[in-house]
DRENVEXZA-508015 format. One record per residue (C-alpha): residue in one letter; z, x, y. Coordinates in steps of 0.25 Angstrom, whole numbers, plus 5000, padded with zeros to 4 digits. Layout:
residues N
AZXY/...
END
This chain:
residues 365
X519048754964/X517748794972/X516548844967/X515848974974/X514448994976/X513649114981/X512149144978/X511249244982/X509549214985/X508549324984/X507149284989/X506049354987/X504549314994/X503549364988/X502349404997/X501049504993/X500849595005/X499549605011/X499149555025/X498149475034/X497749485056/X499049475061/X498749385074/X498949445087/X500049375095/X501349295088/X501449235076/X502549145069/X502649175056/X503749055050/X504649075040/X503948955032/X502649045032/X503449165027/X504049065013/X505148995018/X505148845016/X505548745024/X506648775034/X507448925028/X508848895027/X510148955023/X511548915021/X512948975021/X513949055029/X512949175029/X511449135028/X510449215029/X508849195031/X507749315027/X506149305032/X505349415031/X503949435037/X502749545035/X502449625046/X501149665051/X500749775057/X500149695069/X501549635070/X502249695083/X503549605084/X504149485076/X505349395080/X506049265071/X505949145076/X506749035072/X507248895074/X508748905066/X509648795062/X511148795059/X512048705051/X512948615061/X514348685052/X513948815058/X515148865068/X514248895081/X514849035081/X514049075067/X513049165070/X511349185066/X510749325065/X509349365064/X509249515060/X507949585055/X507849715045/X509449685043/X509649715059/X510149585066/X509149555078/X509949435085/X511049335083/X511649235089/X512649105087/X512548985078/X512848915093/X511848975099/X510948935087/X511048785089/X510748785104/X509548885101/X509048855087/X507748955090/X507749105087/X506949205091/X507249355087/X506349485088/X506249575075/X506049715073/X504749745066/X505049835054/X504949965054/X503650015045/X503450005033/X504249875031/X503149775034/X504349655032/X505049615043/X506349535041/X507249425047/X508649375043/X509349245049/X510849255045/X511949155050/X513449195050/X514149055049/X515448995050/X515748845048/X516048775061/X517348755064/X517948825049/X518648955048/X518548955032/X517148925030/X517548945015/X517648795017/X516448735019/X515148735011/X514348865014/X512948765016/X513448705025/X513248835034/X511748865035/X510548905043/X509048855044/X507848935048/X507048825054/X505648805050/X504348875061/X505448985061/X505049135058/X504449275062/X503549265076/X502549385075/X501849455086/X500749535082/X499749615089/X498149605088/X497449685076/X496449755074/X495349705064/X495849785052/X496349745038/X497649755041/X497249635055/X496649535043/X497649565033/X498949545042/X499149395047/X500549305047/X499649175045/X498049125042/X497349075031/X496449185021/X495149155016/X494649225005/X493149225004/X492149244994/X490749234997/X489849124989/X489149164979/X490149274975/X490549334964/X491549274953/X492249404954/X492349394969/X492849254968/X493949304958/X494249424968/X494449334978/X495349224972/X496149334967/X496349394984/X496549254987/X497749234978/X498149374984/X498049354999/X498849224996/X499949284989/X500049395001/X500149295012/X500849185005/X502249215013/X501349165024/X500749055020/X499549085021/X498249015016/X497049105007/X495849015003/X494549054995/X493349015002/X491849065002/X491649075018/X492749145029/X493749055035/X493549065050/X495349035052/X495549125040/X495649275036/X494449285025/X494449395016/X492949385013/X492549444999/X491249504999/X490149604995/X490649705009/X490349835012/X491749855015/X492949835006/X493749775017/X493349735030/X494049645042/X493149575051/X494049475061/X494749365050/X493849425038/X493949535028/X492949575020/X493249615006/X492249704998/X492049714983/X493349814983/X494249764995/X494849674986/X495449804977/X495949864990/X496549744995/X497349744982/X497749884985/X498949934994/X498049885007/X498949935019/X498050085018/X496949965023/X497649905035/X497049995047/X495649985044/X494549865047/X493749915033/X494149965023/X493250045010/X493750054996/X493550214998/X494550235008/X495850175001/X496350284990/X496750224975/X498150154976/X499050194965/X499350084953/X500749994954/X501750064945/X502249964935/X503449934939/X503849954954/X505049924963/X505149854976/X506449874984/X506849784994/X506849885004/X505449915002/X505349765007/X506049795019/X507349745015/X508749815015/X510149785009/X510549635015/X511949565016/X512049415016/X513349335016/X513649185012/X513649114999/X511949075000/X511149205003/X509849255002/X509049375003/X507549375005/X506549495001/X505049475004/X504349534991/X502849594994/X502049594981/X501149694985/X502249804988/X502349794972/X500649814970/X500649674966/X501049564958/X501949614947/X502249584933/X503649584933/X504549584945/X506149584947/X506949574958/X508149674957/X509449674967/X510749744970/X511649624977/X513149634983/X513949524985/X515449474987/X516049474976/X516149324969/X517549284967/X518249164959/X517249034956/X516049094964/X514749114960/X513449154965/X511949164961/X510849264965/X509549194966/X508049264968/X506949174972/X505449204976/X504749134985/X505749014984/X505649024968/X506949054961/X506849154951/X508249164946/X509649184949/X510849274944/X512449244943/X513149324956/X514049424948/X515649374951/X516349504950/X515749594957/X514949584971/X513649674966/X512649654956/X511249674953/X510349574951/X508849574945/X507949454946/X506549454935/X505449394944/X504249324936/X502749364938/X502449214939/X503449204949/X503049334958/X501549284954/X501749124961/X502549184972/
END
């Protein structure tokens, strides 16, 4: 009697979304720096790889560079697809794959105000040589994303605003208080530093607490300025209230090289409770096949006011039917963390699922 298996993995990657300049020129921003370990691999008749990447609005075009690698029992004829926004952009043979393992593909930039852009590797295998696939073991079908690969960003020069410092796809920030400051300063500043390293951890990015600027760094210097917030070249000067508009909804501050505390209006308190849509993420309806598949959905803490209390992950998910002795699993991980897993319902091909997420997990994230 064989045994059927089928399971379903939802990833979410937590990010907190502020920004530091974004360089003028290309930049390669890897798939490693975006939080995927070692080498991204996926197996099956139908796999299928997710990355996303924040854009800027320095960013004038982005292409997904690659160096991909197939399993030796893929028939040549299979194919690879690259599509972006759910629209294929390019696709070619599992052949032509192994002669010219390298990938380089355009993108379309988003359309405004989706700040997300979005890239999906999916392989549509058969085994070589076998009409009834059914035969052999699914794994032995896969495809591997190979490490240096991800998103090649060009970006034009900017101006020396807020919005120059605060958007940056790599570099180190120093957060510096003054010697001599205040204990309440040096709180402040620990509490920013746990902050900016939260926003730009999908990056990888370094944030240290030192008394004097980092000439290879972006330093936000706290200090006694006339100024709330103030950009000079790799610096920005925090006054005694920039820090509260930091922590504010900061994209009304992005155009300007100062900013005052008397130009930016009250901001309304979080409701209690709120809902975050996947497509307010960017995302729309997806369609995987295989017995293995996963869907990846970049989660932004700060589209939600902050951390939360209590968070849930609720979904509407169709699939075949399972019939006889299969079985399937539906699994929600953050950051590489499982949270838990549900029983595929047998009977019938749609179901809803609901997934409670602890603050100490959301918190470490």
């Amino acid at each position: 009697m064989r045994f059927f298996t089928r399971s379903f993995i939802i990833f979410l990657t937590l990010a907190i979304g502020l920004r530091l300049p974004a360089f003028a020129g290309s930049q390669m921003v890897t798939v490693r720096q975006l939080g995927s370990p070692g080498d991204p691999a996926v197996r099956g008749d139908r796999p299928t790889l997710n990355f996303y990447l924040p854009i800027f609005r320095s960013v004038r075009a982005v292409r997904f560079r690659a160096t991909l690698s197939v399993s030796p029992a893929i028939d040549p004829n299979s194919t690879i697809t690259v599509s972006s926004g759910g629209t294929p952009q390019w696709s070619t043979s599992v052949e032509n794959i192994r002669k010219h393992p390298v990938i380089d593909v355009p993108l379309p930039l988003p359309q405004l105000p989706s700040r997300t852009i979005d890239v999906s590797i999916a392989g549509a295998f058969a085994h070589i040589g076998d009409d009834i696939c059914s035969r052999f073991d699914p794994s032995s079908l896969y495809l591997i994303v190979k490490r240096g690969s991800g998103f090649v960003v060009d970006s034009e020069p900017v101006p020396s605003t807020i919005s120059g410092f605060l958007e940056v796809y790599s570099g180190d920030v120093a957060i510096v208080v003054p010697p001599g400051s205040s204990f309440e300063r040096q709180r402040t500043a620990v509490q920013l530093a746990y902050q900016l390293q939260q926003l730009y951890r999908w990056r990888g990015a370094g944030v240290v607490l030192r008394s004097t600027a980092d000439p290879n760094a972006r330093n936000v210097v706290l200090g006694d300025f006339k100024t709330d917030l103030a950009v000079h070249g790799n610096v920005l000067e925090v006054g005694p209230s920039g820090v509260n508009l930091l922590k504010r909804e900061i994209d009304p501050l992005l155009i300007t090289t100062a900013v005052d505390s008397a130009e930016v209006g009250p901001v309304a308190a979080a409701a209690s409770q709120s809902r975050l849509s996947l497509m307010d993420l960017g995302l729309t309806t997806e369609t995987a096949s295989g017995d293995h598949v996963v869907f990846s959905a970049p989660l932004n803490i700060g589209r939600i006011g902050g951390l939360p209390q209590g968070l849930r992950f609720v979904a509407s998910i169709a699939h075949t039917a399972l019939e006889g002795d299969e079985r399937g699993t539906v699994e929600l991980t953050i950051n590489g963390a499982l949270v838990d897993s549900v029983p595929l319902v047998t009977k019938r091909g749609r179901q809803d699922i609901e997934f409670p997420i602890s603050s100490d997990l959301v918190a470490s994230a």
